[in-house]
C-alpha positions as CSV (number, residue, x, y, z in Angstrom):
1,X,-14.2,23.6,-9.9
2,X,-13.5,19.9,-10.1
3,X,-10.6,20.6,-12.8
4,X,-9.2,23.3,-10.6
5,X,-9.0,20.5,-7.5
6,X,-7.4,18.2,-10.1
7,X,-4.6,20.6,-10.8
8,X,-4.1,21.5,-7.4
9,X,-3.4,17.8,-6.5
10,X,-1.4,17.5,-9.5
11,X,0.7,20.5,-8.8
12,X,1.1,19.9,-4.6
13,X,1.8,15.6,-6.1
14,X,4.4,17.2,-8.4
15,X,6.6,19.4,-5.8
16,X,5.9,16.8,-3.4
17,X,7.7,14.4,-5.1
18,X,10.6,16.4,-6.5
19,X,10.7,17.3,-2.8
20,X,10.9,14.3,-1.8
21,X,13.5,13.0,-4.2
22,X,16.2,15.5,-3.5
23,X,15.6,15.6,0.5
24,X,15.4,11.4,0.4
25,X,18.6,11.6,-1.5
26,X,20.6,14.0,0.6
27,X,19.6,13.0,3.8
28,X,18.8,9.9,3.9
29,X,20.7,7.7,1.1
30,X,24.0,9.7,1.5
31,X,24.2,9.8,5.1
32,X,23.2,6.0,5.2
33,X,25.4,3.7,7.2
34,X,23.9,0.6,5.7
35,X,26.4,-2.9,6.3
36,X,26.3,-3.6,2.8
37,X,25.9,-1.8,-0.5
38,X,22.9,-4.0,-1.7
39,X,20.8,-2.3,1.4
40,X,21.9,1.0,0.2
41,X,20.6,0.4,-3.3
42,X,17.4,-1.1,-1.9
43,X,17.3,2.1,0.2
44,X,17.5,4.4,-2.9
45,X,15.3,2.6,-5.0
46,X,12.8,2.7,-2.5
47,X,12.9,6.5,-2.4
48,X,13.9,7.3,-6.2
49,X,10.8,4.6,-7.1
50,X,8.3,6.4,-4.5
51,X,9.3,10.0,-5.6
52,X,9.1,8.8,-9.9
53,X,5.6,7.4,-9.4
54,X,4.1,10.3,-7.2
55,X,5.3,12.4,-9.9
56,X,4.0,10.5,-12.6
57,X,0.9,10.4,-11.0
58,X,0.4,14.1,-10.7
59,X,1.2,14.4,-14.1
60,X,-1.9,12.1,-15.0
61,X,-3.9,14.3,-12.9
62,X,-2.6,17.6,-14.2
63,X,-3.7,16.0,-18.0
64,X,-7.1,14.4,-16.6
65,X,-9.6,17.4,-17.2
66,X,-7.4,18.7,-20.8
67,X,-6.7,15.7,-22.7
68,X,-8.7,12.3,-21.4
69,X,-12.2,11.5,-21.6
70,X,-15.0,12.6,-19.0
71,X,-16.4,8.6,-19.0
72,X,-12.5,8.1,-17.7
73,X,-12.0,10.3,-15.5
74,X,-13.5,8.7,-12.3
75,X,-11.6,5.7,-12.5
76,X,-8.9,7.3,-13.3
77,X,-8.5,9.9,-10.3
78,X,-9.6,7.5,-7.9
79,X,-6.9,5.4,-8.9
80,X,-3.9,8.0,-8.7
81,X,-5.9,8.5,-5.5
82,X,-5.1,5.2,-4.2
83,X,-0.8,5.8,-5.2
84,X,-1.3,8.9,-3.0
85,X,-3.6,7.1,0.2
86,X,-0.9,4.3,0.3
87,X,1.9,6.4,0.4
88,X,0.2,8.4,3.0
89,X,-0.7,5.5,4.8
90,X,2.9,4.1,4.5
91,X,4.3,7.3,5.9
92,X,2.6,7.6,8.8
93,X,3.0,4.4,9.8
94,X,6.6,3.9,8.8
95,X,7.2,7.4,11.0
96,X,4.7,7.3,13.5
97,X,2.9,10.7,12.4
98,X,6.6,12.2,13.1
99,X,7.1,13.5,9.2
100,X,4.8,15.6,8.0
101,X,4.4,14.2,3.8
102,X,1.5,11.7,5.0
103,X,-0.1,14.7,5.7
104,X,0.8,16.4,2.3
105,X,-0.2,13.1,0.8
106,X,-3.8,12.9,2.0
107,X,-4.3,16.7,1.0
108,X,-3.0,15.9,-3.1
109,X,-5.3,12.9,-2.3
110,X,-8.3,14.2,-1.1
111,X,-8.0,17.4,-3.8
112,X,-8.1,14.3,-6.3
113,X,-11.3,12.9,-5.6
114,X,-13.1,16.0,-4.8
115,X,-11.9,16.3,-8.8
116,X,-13.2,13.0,-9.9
């Protein structure tokens, strides 16, 4: 059961940051109207850096249960844990509770340590 919640979070951590990617790219950088192009840049390396590390998170915990070792695992999930708490954390602060991936965030978290 605990490998199942590790894929779950892995898989939901994956689409959420191709998700996220795409959508951060399309309607947010593009439609920017930022007063220089350095704050556009600093915009999309914000959401391209945010998407690249949620994924590569998920991808540790989709490996977790198949290929690292059970004394690891622990530290391991609690620390792809933590990527996924402060992004929540950051979202619904940044947004006021108005967007709805701090939410999404806290489930791939929790699934995660209910794994570990």
């Amino acid at each position: 059961m605990q490998d199942l919640s590790l894929y779950c979070a892995g898989l939901l951590g994956v689409m959420i940051s191709i998700i996220h990617g795409y959508l951060g790219e399309m309607l947010v950088v593009r439609p920017a109207q930022t007063s220089t192009i350095q704050a556009k840049r600093v915009l999309q390396a914000i959401m391209f850096l945010s998407a690249l590390y949620w994924f590569a998170a998920s991808v540790i915990l989709l490996i977790t249960p198949v290929l690292l070792p059970q004394e690891y695992r622990a530290i391991i999930v609690y620390g792809v844990a933590l990527i996924f708490v402060s992004g929540s954390i950051g979202n619904l602060w940044a947004t006021q509770g108005g967007h709805f991936g701090w939410v999404l965030l806290a489930i791939a978290a929790s699934l995660a340590i209910a794994g570990a």
